[in-house]
C-alpha positions in Angstrom: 28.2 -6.9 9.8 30.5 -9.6 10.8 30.8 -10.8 7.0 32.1 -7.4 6.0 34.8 -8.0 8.8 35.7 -11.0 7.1 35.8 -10.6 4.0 38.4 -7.2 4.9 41.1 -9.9 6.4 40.5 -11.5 3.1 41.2 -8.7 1.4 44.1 -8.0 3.7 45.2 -11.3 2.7 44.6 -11.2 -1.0 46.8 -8.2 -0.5 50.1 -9.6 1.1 49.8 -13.0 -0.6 49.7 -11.8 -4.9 51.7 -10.2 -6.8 49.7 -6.4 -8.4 49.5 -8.4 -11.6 47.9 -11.2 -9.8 45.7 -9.2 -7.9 44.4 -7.6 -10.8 43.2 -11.0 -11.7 39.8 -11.1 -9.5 38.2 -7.3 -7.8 38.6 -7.7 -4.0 34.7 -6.7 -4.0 33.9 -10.1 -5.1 34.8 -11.5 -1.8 31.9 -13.4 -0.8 31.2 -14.6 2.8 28.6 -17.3 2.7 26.7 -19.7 5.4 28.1 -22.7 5.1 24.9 -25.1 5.4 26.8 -27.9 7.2 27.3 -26.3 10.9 30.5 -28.1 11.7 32.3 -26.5 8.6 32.5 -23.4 10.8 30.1 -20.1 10.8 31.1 -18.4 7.7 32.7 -19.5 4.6 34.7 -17.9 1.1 35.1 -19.2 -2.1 37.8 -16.9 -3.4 40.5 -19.3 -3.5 38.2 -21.3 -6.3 37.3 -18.2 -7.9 41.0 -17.1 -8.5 42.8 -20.6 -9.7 41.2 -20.6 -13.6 42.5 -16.7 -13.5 45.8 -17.8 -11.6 46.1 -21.7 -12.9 46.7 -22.9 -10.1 45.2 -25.7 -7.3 42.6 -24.1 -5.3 43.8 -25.6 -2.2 46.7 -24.2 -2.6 45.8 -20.3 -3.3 43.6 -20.9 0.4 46.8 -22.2 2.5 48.4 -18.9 0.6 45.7 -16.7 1.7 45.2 -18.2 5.4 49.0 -17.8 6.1 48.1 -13.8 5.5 45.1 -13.9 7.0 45.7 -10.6 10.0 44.9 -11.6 13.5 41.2 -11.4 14.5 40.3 -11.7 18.2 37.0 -13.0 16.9 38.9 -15.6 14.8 39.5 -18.8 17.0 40.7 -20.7 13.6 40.4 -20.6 10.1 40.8 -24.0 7.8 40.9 -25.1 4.3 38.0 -27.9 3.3 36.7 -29.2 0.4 38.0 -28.3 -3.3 39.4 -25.0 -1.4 36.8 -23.3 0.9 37.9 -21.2 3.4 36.2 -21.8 6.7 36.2 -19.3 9.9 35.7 -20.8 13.2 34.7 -17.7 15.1 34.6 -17.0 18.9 31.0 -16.9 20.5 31.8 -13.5 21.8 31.1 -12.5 18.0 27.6 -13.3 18.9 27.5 -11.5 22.0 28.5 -8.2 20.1 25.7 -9.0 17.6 23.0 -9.0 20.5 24.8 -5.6 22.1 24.2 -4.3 18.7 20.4 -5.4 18.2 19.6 -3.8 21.3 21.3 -0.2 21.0 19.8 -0.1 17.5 15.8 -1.7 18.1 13.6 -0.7 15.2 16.9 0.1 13.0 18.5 -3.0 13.8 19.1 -4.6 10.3 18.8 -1.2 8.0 21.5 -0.5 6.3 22.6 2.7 3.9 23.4 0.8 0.5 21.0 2.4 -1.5 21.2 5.9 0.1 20.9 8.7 -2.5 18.9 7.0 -5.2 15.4 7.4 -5.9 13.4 4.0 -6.4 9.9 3.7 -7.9 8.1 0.9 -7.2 4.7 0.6 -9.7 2.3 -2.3 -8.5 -1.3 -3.5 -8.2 -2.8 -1.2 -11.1 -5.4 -3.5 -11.8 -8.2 -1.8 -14.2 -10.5 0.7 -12.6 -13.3 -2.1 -13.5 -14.3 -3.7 -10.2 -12.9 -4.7 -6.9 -9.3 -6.2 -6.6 -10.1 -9.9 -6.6 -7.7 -12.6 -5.3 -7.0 -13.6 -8.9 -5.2 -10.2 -9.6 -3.7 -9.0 -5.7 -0.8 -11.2 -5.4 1.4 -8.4 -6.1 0.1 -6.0 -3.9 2.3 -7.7 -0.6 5.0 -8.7 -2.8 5.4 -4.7 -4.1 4.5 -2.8 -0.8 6.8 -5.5 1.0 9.6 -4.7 -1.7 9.2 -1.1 -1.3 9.8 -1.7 2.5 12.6 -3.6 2.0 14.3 -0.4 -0.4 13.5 2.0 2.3 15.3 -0.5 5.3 18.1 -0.1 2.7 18.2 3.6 2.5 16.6 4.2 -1.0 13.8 7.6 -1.5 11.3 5.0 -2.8 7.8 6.6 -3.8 5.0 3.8 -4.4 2.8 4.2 -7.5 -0.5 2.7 -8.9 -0.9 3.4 -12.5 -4.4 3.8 -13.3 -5.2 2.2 -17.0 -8.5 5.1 -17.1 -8.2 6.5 -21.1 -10.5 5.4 -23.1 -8.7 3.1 -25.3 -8.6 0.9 -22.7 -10.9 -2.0 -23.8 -11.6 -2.9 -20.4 -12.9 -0.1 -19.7 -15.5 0.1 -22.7 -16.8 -3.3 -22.1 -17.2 -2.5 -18.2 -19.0 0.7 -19.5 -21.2 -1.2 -21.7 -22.1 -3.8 -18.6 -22.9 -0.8 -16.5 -25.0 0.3 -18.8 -27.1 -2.7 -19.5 -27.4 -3.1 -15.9 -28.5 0.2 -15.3 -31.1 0.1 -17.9 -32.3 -3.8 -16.6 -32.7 -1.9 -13.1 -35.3 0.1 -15.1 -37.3 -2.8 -16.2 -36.0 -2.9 -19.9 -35.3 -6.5 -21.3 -31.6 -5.7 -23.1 -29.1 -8.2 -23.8 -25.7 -8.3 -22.0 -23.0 -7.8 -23.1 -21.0 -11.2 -24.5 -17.9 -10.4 -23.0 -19.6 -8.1 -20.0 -18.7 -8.0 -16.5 -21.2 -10.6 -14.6 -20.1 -9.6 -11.0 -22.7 -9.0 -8.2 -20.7 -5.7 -7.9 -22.0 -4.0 -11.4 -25.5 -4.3 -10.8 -25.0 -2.5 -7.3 -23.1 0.0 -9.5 -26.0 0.2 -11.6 -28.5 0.4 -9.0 -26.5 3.6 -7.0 -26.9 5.2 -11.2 -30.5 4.5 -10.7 -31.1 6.3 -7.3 -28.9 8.9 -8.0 -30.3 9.9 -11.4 -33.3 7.9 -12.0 -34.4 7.6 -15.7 -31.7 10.3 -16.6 -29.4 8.6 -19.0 -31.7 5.9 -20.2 -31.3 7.1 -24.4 -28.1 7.3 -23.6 -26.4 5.4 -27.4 -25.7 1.7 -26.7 -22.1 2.1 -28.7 -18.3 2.9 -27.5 -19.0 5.9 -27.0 -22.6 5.5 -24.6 -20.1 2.9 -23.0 -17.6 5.1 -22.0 -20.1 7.7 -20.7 -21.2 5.0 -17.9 -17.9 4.5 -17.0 -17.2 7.9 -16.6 -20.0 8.3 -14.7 -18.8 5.2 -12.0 -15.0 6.1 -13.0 -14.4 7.5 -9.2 -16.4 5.3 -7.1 -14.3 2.6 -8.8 -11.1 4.1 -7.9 -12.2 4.8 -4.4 -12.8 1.1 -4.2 -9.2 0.2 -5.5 -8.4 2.4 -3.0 -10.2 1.3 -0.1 -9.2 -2.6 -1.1 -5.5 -1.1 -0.9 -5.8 -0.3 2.4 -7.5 -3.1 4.0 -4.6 -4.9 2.4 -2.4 -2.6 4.2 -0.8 -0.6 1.3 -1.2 3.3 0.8 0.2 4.5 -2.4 2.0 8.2 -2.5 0.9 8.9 -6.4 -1.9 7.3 -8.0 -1.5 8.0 -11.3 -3.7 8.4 -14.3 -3.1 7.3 -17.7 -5.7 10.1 -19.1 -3.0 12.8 -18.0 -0.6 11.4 -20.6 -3.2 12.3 -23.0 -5.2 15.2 -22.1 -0.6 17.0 -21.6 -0.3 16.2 -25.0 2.6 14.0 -23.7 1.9 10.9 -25.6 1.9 13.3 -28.7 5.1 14.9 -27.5 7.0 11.7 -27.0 5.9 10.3 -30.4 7.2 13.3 -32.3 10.6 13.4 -30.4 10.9 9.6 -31.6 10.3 10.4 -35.1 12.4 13.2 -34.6 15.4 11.1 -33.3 14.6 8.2 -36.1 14.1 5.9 -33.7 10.3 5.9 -34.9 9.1 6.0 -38.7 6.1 6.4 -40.5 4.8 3.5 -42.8 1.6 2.4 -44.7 -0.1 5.4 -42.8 0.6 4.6 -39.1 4.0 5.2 -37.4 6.3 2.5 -36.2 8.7 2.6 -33.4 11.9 0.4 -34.3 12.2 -1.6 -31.5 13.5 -4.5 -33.7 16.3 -3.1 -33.3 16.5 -3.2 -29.9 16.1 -6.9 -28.8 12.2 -7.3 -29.6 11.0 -9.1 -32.1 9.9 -6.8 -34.7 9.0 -3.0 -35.3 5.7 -2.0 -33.0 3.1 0.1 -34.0 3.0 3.5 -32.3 0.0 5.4 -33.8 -2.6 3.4 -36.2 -3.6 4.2 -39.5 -6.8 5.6 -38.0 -4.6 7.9 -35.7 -5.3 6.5 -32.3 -1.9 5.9 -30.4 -1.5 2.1 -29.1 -0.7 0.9 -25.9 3.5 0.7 -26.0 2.7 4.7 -27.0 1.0 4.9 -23.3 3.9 3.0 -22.0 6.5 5.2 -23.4 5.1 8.7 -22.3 4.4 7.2 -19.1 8.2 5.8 -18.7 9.5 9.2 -19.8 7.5 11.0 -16.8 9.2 8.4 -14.7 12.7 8.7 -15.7 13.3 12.2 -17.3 10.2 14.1 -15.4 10.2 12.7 -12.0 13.7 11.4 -12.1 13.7 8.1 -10.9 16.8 6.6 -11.0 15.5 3.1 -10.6 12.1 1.9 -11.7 10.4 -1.4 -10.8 7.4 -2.2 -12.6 5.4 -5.2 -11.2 3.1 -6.7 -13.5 0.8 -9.8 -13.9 1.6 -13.0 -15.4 -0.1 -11.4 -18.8 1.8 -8.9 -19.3 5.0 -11.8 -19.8 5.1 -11.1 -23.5 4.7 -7.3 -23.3 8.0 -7.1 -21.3 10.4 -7.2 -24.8 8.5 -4.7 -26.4 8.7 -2.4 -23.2 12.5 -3.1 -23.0 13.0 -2.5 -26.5 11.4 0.8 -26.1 13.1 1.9 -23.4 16.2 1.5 -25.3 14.9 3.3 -28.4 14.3 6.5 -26.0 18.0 6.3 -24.6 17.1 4.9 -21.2 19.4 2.3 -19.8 16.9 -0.8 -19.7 19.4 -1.6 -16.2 17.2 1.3 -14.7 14.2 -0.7 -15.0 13.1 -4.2 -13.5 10.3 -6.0 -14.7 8.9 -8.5 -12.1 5.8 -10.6 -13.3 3.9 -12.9 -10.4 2.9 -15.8 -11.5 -0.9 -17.0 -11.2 -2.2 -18.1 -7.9 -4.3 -21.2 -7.4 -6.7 -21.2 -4.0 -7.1 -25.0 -2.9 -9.9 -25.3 -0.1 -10.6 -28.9 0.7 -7.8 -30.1 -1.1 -9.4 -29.2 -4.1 -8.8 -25.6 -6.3 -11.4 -23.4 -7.0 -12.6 -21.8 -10.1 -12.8 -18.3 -10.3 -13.9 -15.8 -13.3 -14.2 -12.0 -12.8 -16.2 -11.9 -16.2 -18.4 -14.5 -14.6 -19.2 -13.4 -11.7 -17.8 -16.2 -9.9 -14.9 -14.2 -7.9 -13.5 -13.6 -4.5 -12.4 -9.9 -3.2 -10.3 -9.4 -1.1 -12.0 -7.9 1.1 -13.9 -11.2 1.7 -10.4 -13.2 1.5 -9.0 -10.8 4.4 -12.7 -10.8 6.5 -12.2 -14.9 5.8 -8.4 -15.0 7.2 -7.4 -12.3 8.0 -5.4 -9.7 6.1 -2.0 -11.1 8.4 -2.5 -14.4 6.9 -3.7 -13.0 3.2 -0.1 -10.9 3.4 2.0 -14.0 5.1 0.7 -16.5 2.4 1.1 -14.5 -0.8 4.7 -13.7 0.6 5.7 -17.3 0.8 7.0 -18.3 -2.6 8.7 -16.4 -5.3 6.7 -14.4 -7.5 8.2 -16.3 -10.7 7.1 -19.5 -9.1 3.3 -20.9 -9.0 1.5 -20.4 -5.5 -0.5 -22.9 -4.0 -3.0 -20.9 -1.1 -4.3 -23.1 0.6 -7.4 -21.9 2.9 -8.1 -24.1 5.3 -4.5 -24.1 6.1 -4.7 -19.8 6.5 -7.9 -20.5 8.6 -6.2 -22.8 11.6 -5.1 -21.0 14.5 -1.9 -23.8 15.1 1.1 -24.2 14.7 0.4 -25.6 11.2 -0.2 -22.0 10.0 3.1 -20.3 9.5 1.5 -17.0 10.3 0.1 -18.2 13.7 3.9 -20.4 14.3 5.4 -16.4 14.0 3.4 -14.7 15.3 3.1 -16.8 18.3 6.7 -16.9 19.2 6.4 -12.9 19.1 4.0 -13.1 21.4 6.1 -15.6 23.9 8.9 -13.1 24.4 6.0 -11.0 25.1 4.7 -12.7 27.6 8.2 -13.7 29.1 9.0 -9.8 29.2 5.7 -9.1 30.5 6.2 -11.8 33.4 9.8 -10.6 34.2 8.3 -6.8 34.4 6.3 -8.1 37.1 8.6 -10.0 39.0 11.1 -7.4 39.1 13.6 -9.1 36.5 14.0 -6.1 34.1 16.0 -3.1 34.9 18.3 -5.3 34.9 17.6 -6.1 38.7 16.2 -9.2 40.1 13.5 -8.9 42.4 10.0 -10.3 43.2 8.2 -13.3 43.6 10.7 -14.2 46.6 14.0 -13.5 44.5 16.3 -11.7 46.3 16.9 -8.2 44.8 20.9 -8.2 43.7 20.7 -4.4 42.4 21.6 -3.6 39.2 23.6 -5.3 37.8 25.0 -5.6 34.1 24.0 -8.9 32.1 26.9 -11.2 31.3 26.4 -12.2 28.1 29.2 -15.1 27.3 26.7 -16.9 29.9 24.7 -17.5 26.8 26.2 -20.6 25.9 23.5 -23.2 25.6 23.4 -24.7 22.6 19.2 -23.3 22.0 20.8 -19.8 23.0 24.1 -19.3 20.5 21.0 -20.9 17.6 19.0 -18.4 18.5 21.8 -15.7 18.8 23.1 -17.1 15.2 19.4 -16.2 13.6 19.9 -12.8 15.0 22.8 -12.2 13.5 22.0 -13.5 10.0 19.0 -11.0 10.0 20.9 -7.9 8.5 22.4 -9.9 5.8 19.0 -11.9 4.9 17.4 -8.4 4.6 20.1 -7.2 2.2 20.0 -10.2 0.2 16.1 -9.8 0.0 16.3 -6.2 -1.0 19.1 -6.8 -3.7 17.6 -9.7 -5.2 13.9 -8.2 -5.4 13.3 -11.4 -3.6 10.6 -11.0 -0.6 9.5 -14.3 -0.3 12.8 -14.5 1.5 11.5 -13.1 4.4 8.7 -15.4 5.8 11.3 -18.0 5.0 13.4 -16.3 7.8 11.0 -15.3 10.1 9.9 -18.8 10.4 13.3 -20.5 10.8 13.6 -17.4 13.5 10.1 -18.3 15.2 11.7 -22.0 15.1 14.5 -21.2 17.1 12.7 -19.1 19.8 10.3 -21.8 20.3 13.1 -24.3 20.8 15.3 -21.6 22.7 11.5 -21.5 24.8 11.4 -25.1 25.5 14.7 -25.6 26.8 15.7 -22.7 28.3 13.9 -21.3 31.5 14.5 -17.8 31.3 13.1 -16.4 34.8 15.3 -18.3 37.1 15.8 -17.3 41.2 18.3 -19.7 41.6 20.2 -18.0 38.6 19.6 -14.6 38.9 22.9 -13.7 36.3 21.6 -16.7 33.6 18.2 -15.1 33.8 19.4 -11.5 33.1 21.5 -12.4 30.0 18.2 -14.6 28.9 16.4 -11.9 29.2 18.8 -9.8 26.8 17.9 -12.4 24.2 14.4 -12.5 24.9 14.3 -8.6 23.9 16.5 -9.1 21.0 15.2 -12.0 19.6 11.8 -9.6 20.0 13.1 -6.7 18.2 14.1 -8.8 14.8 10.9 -10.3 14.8 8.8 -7.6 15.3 11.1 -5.9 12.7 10.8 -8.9 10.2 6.8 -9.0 10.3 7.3 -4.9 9.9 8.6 -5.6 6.6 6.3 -7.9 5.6 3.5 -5.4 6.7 2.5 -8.2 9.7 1.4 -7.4 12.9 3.7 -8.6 15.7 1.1 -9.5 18.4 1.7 -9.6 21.8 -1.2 -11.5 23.2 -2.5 -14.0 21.0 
């Protein structure tokens, strides 16, 4: 990338220009080369000369006019200038441009990859809503944002495995009060007047689970207990089909997991009991009033947790902890990325804290909670409650909008941020909906490709359609010089850094933000720049370069955000 270019004549700079004990003042690695967001400061600016005067003590301005009069010759540099409190600004050649376009289209589908995270394994852990019902659009928020992250690892060269942690053992109390709706649904389906549970599962859903019970086994299990235990023998018995349906929900969102992994296992192993031994083994565990403790008030949370009750079930942070040593030590992830709902906010301390109580670096693991997700239709929001009944899959969200526009929308703001979906927005086929704006400029360089094809333009001849063939002929590139052109060209080149930035800074929502500033420039580039030109037969077959590139990054961009690139709309 041009910015790694840059930032080595800095270095080179940094170099000739300080003394060793000056230059051991600031790492050359924290040369940053930035956008500047006024155009007429130049194309790319650094801030070193501002990060090194507290260290140095002396003027910024200064340290830069140092620094520039080092600065190796570039031929890409046409000038470099000092503004501001000390910014370095690079006024770079157009041909810098032209080299960015060669690039885009020798490399097509790689264009924008890059090897930073090559040799590490990644885990990404996402969705993992409750085996009790469909995944509603209350709870699926994170399924883009984690399948999109785990895109945007591999495009950086990390082994990244995608994992949905299935809460199935039967201290799950989710699961025993599903159970227990089953059940009372199963046996209403057989004409007997029982009450429902209080905090029961009121979804059209259950009693279609109850009714495939009924015609599968009739009167079977109808003295089946009506306690925890008769509970969890329903769910057992609809344990699978409710798994297939988290599955099939997955993958009309687009996401296939690699592992899908069951909570039960850490049991039936004995590696909950394993774990809990080696902690009260290590002392980083103790026993206490007749249940055992794991200290993890001594690591950042804010008090000791319980591991195992006085009754001898094992809590929930004893789950955790067998399940984040399969991760780490069995399966040796080097990195683990857990993506959780906006409840789990205040387990994320506790989690921490045990990490660090079993020796694992807590750096190895990020915890990203999604913030809750309000759908407006009519301006107004609506009310949703699984335990209700009152809820919307999202299957019926996707057959509604589409799953392009379900993926596009839940993309669009940070996950730490609140989201605002608004439907009848996702529902318009205009330029309004910043799906259809994306999309639709994909499918313009379509259609402009489609029509060269035809009239002879590409293989980079010009024929057809009364044009004179010329034979072939390379494209001459520095002809791009239209203002709409070197925009467009500049959103090409900023692709490969805005992907790395996204992938470093777990930040996805990123990318829609791109891709429409990118469909923004092709339209404009569209408007004022006939591309298929007789009279111009050289403009039209550097055009036509751009055309392709500009429809290789945004084909790639929708890629990553698992969105198809149309080419008829």
């Amino acid at each position: 990338m041009i910015q790694d270019r840059l930032a080595n004549l800095i270095k080179q700079a940094y170099t000739a220009a300080f003394s060793d004990e000056e230059r051991d003042k600031i790492s050359a690695d924290e040369i940053q080369i930035e956008t500047p967001s006024n155009p007429e400061h130049g194309d790319f600016a650094c801030n070193i000369a501002m990060q090194l005067a507290g260290e140095l003590g002396a003027n910024p301005r200064q340290i830069a006019e140092e620094l520039i009069a080092n600065l190796p010759a570039d031929s890409l540099v046409r000038r470099v200038e000092v503004a501001g409190p000390g910014f370095i600004n690079f006024h770079l050649s157009p041909q810098w441009l032209y080299e960015v376009l060669a690039n885009c289209l020798s490399q097509g589908e790689v264009y924008g990859c890059s090897n930073v995270g090559a040799g590490q394994k990644v885990q990404v852990e996402f969705v993992s809503a409750n085996p009790v019902g469909p995944i509603h659009i209350g709870n699926a928020r994170g399924g883009p944002f984690g399948d999109t992250l785990a895109n945007l690892l591999e495009t950086a060269g990390y082994e990244v495995q995608r994992e949905y942690y299935l809460n199935d053992a039967p201290s799950n109390t989710q699961l025993q009060i599903f159970g227990a709706s089953v059940q009372s649904r199963y046996l209403q389906q057989l004409g007997e007047e029982v009450d429902f549970p209080e905090e029961g599962y009121h979804g059209d859903y259950v009693v279609e689970v109850a009714q495939e019970l009924v015609d599968e086994y009739g009167e079977k299990y109808r003295d089946v207990p009506r306690n925890t235990e008769g509970a969890l023998f329903f769910f057992d018995l609809v344990k699978d089909r409710m798994i297939e349906q988290l599955r099939s929900d997955c993958a009309a969102m687009g996401i296939s997991f690699d592992v899908w992994f069951s909570e039960t296992k850490l049991h039936e192993e004995g590696l909950v009991q394993q774990q809990i031994d080696q902690l009260l083994k290590s002392g980083a565990a103790y026993e206490k009033d007749g249940a055992v403790w794991l200290r993890t008030g001594q690591y950042g949370d804010e008090e000791d947790r319980v591991l195992v009750r006085r009754d001898g079930a094992p809590t929930y942070i004893a789950s955790d902890i067998a399940y984040a040593a399969d991760k780490f030590y069995t399966r040796g992830f080097d990195r683990v990325i857990y993506v959780w709902g906006p409840d789990h906010f205040g387990y994320v301390p506790r989690m921490k804290a045990a990490l660090a109580a079993m020796g694992i670096g807590i750096e190895r693991a990020e915890f990203i909670i999604y913030q809750t997700v309000r759908f407006l239709e009519g301006g107004k929001p609506l009310s949703l409650s699984k335990r209700r009944g009152d809820i919307i899959t999202i299957r019926e969200l996707i057959e509604d909008i589409g799953r392009d526009a379900v993926r596009f929308f839940f993309l669009m703001r940070s996950v730490d941020a609140h989201l605002d979906f608004d439907l009848d927005l996702a529902r318009q086929q205009s330029a309004e909906n910043p799906v259809y704006y994306v999309q639709y400029a994909h499918t313009r360089l379509c259609g402009i490709l489609r029509e060269a094809e035809e009239a002879g333009y590409l293989g980079d001849a010009v024929a057809g359609q009364g044009c004179s063939s010329h034979g072939k002929k390379e494209a001459d590139l520095s002809l791009l010089t239209h203002p709409d052109e070197l925009a467009l060209l500049r959103k090409l080149a900023d692709y490969p850094a805005e992907v790395l930035r996204a992938t470093q800074e777990l930040s996805p929502h990123r990318l829609p933000h791109f891709a429409r500033e990118l469909a923004q420039a092709v339209h404009q580039f569209y408007t004022n720049c006939r591309v298929l030109d007789c009279n111009n037969p050289e403009l039209s077959r550097a055009r036509l370069k751009l055309v392709k590139g500009a429809r290789i990054v945004l084909a790639n961009i929708l890629g990553l955000m698992g969105i198809t690139a149309l080419e008829r709309m």
